[in-house]
C-alpha positions as CSV (number, residue, x, y, z in Angstrom):
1,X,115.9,54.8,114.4
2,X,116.0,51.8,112.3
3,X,116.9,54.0,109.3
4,X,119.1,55.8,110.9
5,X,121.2,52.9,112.0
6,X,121.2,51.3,108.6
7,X,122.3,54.8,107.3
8,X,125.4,54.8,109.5
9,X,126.3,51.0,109.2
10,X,126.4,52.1,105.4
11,X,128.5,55.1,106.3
12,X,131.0,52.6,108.5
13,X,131.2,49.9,105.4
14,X,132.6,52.9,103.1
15,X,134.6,54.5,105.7
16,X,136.5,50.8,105.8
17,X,137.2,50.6,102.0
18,X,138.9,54.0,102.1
19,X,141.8,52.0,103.9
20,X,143.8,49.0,102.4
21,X,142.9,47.1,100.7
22,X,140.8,48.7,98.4
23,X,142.0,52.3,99.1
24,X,139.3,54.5,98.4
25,X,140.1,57.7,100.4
26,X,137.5,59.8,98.4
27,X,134.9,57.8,100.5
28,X,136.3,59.2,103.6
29,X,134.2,62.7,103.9
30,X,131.1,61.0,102.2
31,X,130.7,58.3,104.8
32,X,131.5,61.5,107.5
33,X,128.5,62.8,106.0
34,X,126.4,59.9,106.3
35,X,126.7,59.6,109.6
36,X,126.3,63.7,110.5
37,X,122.9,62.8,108.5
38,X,121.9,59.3,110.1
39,X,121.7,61.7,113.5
40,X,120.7,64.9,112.6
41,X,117.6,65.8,114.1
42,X,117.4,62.6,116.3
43,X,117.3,62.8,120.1
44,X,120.8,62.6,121.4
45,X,120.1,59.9,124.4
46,X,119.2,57.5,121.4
47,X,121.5,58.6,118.4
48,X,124.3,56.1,120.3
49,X,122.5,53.8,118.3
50,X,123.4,54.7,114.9
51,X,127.2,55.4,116.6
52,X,126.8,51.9,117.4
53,X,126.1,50.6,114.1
54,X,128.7,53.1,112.2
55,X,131.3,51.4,115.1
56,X,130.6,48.1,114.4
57,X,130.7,48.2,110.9
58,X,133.8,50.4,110.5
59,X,135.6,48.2,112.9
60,X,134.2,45.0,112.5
61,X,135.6,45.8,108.3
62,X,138.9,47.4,108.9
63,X,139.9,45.4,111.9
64,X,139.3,41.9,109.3
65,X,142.9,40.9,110.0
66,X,142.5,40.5,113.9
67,X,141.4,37.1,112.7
68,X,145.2,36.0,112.1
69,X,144.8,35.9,116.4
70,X,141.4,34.0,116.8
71,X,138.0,34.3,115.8
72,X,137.7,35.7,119.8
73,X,140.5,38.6,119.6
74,X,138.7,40.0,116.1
75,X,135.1,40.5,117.7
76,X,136.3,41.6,121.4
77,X,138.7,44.3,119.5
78,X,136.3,45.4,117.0
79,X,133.3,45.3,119.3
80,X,134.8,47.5,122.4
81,X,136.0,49.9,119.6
82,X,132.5,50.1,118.5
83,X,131.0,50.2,121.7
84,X,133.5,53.1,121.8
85,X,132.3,54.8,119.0
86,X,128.6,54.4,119.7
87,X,128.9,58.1,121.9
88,X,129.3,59.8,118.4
89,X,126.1,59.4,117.5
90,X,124.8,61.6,120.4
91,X,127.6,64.3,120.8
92,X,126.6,64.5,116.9
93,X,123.2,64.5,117.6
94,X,123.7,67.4,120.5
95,X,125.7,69.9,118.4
96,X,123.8,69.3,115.5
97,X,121.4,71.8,117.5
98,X,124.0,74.9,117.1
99,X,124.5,77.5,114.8
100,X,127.4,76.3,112.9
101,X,126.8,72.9,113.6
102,X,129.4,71.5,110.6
103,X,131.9,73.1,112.7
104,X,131.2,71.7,115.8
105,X,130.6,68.5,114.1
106,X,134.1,68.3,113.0
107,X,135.3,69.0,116.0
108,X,133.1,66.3,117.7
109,X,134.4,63.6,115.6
110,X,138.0,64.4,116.2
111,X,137.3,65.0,120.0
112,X,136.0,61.3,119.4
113,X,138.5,59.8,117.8
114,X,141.1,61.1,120.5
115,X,139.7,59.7,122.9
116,X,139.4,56.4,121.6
117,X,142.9,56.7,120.4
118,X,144.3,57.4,123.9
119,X,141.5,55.5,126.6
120,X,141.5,52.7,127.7
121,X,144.7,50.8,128.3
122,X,146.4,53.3,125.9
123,X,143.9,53.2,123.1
124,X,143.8,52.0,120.1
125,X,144.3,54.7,117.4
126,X,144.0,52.7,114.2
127,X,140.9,53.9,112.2
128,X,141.9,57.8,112.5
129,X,140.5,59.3,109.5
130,X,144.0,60.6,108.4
131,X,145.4,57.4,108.4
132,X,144.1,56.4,105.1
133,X,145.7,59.3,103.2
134,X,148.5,58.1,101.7
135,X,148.9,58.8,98.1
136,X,146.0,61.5,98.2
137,X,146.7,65.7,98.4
138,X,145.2,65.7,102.1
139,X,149.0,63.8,102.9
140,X,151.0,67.0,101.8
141,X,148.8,68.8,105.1
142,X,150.3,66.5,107.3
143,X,153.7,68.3,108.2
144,X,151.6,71.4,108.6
145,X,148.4,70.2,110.2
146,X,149.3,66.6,111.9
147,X,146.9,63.4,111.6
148,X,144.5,65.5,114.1
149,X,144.1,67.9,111.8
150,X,144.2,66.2,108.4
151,X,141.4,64.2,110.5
152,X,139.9,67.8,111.6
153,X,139.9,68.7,107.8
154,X,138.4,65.8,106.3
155,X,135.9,65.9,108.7
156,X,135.1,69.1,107.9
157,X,135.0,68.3,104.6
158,X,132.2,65.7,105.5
159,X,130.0,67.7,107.5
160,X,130.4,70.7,105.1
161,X,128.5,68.3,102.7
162,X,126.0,66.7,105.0
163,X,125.1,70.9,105.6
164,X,124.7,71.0,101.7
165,X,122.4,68.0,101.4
166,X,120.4,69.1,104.9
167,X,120.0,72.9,104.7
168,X,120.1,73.5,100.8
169,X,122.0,76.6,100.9
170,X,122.3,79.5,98.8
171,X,125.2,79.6,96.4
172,X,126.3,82.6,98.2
173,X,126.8,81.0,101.7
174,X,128.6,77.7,100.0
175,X,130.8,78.9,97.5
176,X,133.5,81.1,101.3
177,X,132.5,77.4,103.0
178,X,134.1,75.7,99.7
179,X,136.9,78.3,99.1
180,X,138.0,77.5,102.9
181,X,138.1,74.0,102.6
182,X,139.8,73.6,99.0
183,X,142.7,76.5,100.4
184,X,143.2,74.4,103.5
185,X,143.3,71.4,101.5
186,X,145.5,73.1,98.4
187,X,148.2,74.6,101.2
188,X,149.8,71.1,101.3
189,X,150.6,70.3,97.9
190,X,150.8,74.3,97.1
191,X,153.1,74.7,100.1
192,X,155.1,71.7,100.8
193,X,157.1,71.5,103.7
194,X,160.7,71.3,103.1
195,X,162.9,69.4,105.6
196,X,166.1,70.6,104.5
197,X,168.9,68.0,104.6
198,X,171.8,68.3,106.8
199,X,173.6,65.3,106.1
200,X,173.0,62.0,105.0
201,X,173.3,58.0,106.5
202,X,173.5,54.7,105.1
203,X,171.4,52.4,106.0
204,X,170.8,48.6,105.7
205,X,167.5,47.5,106.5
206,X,167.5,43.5,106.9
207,X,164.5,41.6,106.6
208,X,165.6,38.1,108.0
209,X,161.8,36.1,107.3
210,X,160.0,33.5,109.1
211,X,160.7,29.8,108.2
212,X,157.8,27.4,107.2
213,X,154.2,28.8,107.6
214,X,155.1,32.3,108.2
215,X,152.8,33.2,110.7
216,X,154.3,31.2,113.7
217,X,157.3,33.3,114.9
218,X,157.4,31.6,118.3
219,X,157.7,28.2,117.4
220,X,161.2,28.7,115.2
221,X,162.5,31.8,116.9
222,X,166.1,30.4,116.9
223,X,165.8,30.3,113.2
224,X,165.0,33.5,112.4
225,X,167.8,34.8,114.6
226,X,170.3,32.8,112.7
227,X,168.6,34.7,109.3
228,X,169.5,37.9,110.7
229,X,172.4,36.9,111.3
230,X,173.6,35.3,108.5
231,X,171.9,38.2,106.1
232,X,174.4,40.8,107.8
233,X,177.1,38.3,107.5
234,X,176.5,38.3,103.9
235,X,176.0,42.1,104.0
236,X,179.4,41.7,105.6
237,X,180.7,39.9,102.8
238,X,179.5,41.8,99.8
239,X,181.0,45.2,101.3
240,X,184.3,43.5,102.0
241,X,184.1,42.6,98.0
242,X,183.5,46.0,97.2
243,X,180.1,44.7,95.7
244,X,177.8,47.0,98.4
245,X,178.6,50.7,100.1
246,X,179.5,50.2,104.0
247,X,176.2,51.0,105.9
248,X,176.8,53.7,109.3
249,X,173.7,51.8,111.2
250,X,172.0,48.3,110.1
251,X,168.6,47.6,111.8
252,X,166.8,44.2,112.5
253,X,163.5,43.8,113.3
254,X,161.3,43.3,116.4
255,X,161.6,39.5,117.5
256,X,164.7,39.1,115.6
257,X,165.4,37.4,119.1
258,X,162.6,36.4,120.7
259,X,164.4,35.4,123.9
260,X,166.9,37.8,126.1
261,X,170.7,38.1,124.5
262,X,171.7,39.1,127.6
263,X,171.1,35.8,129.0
264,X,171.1,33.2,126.2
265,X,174.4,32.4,124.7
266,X,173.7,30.9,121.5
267,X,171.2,34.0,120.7
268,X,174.0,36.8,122.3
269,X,176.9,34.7,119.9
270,X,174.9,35.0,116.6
271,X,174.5,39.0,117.5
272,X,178.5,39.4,118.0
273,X,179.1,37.3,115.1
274,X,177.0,39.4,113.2
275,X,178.2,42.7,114.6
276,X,181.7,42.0,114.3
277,X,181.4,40.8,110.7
278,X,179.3,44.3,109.6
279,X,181.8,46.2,112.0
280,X,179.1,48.9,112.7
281,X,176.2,49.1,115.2
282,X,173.1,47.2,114.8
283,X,169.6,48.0,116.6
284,X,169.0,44.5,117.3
285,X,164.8,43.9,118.5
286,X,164.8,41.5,121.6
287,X,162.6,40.7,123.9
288,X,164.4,40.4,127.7
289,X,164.1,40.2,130.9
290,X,162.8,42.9,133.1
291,X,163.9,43.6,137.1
292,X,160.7,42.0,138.0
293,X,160.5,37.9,137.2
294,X,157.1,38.0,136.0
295,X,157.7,40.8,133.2
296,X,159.4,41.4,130.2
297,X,160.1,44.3,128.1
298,X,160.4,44.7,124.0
299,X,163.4,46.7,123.3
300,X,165.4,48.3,119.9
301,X,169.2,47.5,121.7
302,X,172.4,49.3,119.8
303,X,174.7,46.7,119.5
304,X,178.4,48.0,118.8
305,X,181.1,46.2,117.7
306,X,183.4,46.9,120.2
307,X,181.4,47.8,123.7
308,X,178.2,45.7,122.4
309,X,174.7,45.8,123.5
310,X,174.2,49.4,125.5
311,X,171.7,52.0,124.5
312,X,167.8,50.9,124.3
313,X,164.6,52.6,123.1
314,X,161.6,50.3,124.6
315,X,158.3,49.8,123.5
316,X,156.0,52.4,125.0
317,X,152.5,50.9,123.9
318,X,152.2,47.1,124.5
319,X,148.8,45.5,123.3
320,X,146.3,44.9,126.1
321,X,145.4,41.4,126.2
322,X,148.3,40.9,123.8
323,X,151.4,41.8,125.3
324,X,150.5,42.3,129.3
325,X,146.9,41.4,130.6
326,X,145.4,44.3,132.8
327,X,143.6,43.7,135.8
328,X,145.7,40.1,136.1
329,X,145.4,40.3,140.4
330,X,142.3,41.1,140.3
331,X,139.9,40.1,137.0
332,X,142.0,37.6,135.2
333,X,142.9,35.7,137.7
334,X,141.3,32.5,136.6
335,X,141.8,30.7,133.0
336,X,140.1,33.0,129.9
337,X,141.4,31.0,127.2
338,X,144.5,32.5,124.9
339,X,145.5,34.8,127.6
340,X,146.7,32.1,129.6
341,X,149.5,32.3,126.8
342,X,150.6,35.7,128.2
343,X,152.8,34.5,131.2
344,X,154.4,37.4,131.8
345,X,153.4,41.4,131.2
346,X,155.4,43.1,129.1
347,X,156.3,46.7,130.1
348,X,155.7,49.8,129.0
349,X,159.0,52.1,128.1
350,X,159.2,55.8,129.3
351,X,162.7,56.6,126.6
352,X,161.6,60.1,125.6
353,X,165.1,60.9,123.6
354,X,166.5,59.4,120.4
355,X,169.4,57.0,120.3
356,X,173.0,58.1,119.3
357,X,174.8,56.0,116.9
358,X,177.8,58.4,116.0
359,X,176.8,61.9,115.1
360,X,173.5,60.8,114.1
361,X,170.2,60.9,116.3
362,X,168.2,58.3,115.9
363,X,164.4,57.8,116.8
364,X,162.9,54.6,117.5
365,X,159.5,53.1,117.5
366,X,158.2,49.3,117.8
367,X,155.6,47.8,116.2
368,X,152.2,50.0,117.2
369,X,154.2,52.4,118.4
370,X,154.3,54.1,114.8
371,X,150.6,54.5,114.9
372,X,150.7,56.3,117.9
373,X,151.8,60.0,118.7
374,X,153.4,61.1,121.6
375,X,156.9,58.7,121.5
376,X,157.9,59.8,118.0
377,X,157.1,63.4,118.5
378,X,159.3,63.8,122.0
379,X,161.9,61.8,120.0
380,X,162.5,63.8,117.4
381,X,161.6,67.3,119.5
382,X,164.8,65.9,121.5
383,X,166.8,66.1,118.0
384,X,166.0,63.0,116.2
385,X,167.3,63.3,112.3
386,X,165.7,59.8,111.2
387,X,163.0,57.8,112.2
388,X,163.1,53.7,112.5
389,X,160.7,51.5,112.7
390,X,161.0,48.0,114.3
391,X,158.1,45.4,113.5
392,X,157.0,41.9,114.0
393,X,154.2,41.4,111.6
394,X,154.7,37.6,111.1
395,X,150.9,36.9,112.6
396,X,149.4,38.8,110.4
397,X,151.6,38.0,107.0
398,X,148.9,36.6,105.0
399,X,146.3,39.9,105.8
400,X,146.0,43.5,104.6
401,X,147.4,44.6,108.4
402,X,150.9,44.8,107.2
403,X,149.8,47.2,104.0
404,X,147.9,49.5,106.6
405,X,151.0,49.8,108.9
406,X,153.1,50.6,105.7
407,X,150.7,53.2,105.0
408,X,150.9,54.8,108.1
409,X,154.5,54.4,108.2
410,X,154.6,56.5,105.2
411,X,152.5,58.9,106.5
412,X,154.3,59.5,109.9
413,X,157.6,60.1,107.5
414,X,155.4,63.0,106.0
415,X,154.0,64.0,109.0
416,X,157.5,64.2,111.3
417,X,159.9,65.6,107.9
418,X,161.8,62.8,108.3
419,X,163.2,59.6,106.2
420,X,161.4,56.6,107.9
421,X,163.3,53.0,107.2
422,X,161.0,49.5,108.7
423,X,162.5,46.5,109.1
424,X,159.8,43.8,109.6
425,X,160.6,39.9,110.3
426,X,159.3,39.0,106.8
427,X,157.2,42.3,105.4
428,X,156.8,45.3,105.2
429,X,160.1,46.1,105.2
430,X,161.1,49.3,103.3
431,X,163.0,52.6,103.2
432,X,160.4,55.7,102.4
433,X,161.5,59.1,101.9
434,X,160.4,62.4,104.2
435,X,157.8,63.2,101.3
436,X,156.3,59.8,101.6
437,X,157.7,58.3,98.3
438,X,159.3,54.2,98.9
439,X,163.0,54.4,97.8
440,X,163.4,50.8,98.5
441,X,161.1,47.9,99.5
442,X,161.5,44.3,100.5
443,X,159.3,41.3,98.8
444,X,157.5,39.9,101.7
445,X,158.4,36.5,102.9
446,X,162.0,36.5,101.3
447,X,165.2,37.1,103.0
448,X,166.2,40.8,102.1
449,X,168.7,43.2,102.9
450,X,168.1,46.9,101.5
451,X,170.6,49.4,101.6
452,X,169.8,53.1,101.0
453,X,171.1,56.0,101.8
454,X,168.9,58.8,103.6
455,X,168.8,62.3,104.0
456,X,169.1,63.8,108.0
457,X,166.9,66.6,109.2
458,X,166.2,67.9,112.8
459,X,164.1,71.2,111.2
460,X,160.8,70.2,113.6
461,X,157.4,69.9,111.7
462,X,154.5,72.5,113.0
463,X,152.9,69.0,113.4
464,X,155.5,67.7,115.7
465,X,155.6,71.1,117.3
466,X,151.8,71.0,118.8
467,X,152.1,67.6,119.3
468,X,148.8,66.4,121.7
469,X,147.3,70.0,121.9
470,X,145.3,70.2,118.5
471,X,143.6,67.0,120.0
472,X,143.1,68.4,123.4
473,X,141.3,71.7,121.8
474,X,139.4,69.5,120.2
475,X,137.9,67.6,123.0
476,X,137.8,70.8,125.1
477,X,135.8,72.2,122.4
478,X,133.5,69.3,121.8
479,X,132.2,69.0,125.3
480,X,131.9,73.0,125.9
481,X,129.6,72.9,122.6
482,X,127.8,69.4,124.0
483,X,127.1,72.0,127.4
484,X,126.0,74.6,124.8
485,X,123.8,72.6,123.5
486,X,122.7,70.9,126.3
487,X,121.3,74.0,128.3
488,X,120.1,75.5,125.5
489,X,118.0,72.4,124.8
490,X,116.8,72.6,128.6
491,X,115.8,76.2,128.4
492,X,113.7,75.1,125.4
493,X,111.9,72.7,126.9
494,X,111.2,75.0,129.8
495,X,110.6,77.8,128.1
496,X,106.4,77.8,126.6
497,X,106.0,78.2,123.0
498,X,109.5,77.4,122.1
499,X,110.6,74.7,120.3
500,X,114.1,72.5,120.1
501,X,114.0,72.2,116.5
502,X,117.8,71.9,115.0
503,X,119.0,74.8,113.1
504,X,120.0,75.0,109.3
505,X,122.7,77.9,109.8
């Protein structure tokens, strides 16, 4: 078991350096296959073992930035994500016992990583295989097959070549198994989806920064107010001059206030002064108050010139532990440290439809959002023509976290069809087209404003169709083959002269 362990640690170190940083998405169905092997043929109430090991290296690698929160937020994340993991190992381990184990080994992983992207407290999605696809042919599949089943198909991919290395097929049998896999993977770029455009918007993307470190939002949150503000004044200014094209919708980051407009003068001042200068709306990020005194709520507000702050998309997945502490009445009660800097909760939004700014439909997301599902997909299954993205990053400036979230930025505007603009307090910012490709990008750290026009489209993706039932048949799949295998396993064992070894088919 020793062996096998290291085997799937090794597997987790590669799976890591197939994301930013380094990039390496060809590692992605090798270190698949690593693991498939590590627990092949292993008994599945100990294979957890190697599932643990793949978990905490994958995590413990890709999840390096958690560190910009404390030595303490980087092993608790990474570690209950690998604790997470660690049932891989054995649902592997079960339906590597099946005829057509590759298959149900693919659709174990995926039933895996759905889970862990959904349970608990919301999940934690980062470290889908699909999300390290950018720039690679497995992105054209997205529109078509979603990050579930670019995941399903690189898995596939992996446990196609762990059967290659464990059964030694003949020619014959690889060569349909091959063809299969390189059409699904050719239909992408062979086939490309095509959005269509039905119309166009300008927009101005402002990127306001952070003063002094970089990292400390908090402490000079009035400051980086006053460089949104002052950015779209000058945005103001340059149109006016005939220097820059009037932008339809300009959009500020999350935290561009960092206290309620609604309440604080100075703050809701700077916002008019802005506004009125621009003369259209901007989707202001603000964190206010919520009906209850002991919550808040982080909120994408359309601010118009002349009624100003009305329609609002709220966040719909706040970080446990980050943003609200669970179990506060009844677990955390006492002090634990850094959470005793989370007075109040922040709440989860319900906002299911895009926002309206003129004829256009507009989808939000904030933050974490974007790596998650479900909010973008009702969005834009409710109409939405563009997709926005809202982002306070400042904690994590001087790590690879804000290069992972552009990357899946870039692959949600493949995935949805849709032109995707980001406005971050002091980068990522950018403007990326519905095939993926960056029109514009901001320098991080810098004061920016980037103004780009975009095409519209409401045609809906076959991704964005499905939207949570790929995953679903997945899990529902995964555990009717782990029953399979199970009785079949116990009918072995019961039966004399019959063994449990794991077939080769």
């Amino acid at each position: 078991m020793l062996l096998r362990s290291l085997v799937a640690g090794g597997a987790g170190l590669l799976l890591a350096l197939a994301s930013e940083p380094v990039g390496w998405a060809l590692l992605t169905p090798v270190a698949v296959a690593l693991v498939v092997l590590a627990v092949r043929g292993a008994r599945a109430r100990t294979a957890w073992l190697p599932g643990l090991a793949f978990g905490a290296a994958y995590y413990f690698t890709l999840l390096w930035w958690m560190r910009a929160v404390g030595w303490d937020a980087w092993l608790a994340l990474a570690g209950v994500q690998a604790v997470l993991t660690a049932p891989l190992g054995s649902v592997l381990a079960l339906v590597g016992r099946l005829r057509g184990w590759p298959v149900w080994s693919a659709l174990s992983w995926v039933a895996v990583e759905t889970v862990t992207g959904g349970w608990p407290f919301g999940g934690m999605p980062w470290g889908r295989l699909s999300y390290a696809v950018a720039d690679t042919w497995w992105a054209a599949a997205l529109p078509w097959l979603g990050f579930t089943g670019v995941s399903l198909l690189l898995a596939g991919t992996g446990a196609a070549l762990a059967w290659c290395w464990a059964a030694r097929p003949s020619v014959r049998r690889v060569i349909p198994v091959a063809v299969a896999l390189a059409a699904a993977t050719a239909w992408g770029p062979l086939v490309p989806w095509a959005p269509g455009e039905e119309g166009t918007v300008r927009l101005a993307v402002v990127q306001g920064d952070v003063p002094g470190s970089g990292d400390d939002l908090v402490s000079v949150h009035r400051e980086v107010t006053r460089n949104h503000v002052e950015a779209t004044v000058d945005l103001a200014g340059r149109v006016a001059r005939g220097e820059e094209e009037p932008p339809d919708l300009v959009l500020w980051p999350e935290n561009s206030t960092a206290v309620d407009p609604f309440r604080d003068v100075e703050v809701r001042t700077g916002i008019e002064r802005a506004v009125g200068a621009v003369g259209v709306p901007v989707l202001v990020g603000a964190m206010t108050d919520a009906e209850e005194p002991d919550a808040v709520l982080n909120q994408g507000i359309l601010w118009d010139p002349v009624t100003g702050g009305g329609d609002r998309y709220t966040k719909r997945h706040p970080v446990p532990f980050g943003e609200y502490i669970p179990w506060r009445d009844t677990v955390f009660t006492g002090n634990f440290g850094k959470l005793e800097l989370i007075a109040r909760d922040m709440m989860s939004g319900t906002r299911s439809t895009p926002l309206r700014v003129g004829d256009t439909l507009v989808a939000d997301a904030i933050c974490f959002d974007v790596a998650y599902d479900d909010a973008i997909h009702e969005q834009l299954r409710s109409g939405g023509e563009l997709l926005v993205v809202q982002t306070s990053n400042a904690m994590f400036i001087r790590t690879h976290q804000i290069e992972q979230q552009f990357d899946i930025t870039r692959l949600r505007a493949r995935e949805t069809g849709r032109a995707v603009a980001v406005a971050a307090t002091n980068g990522v910012t950018g403007v990326v087209a519905p095939d993926g490709r960056v029109l514009a990008e901001a320098e991080p750290r810098t004061t920016s404003v980037l103004v780009q026009e975009v095409p519209l489209s409401s045609r809906t993706t076959p991704a964005v169709a499905l939207g949570p039932w790929p995953g679903r048949l997945a899990v529902g799949l995964s555990v009717l083959g782990c029953a399979i295998a199970a009785r079949r396993r116990r009918n072995a064992l019961c039966s004399p002269g019959h063994a449990a070894a794991p077939s080769a088919s």
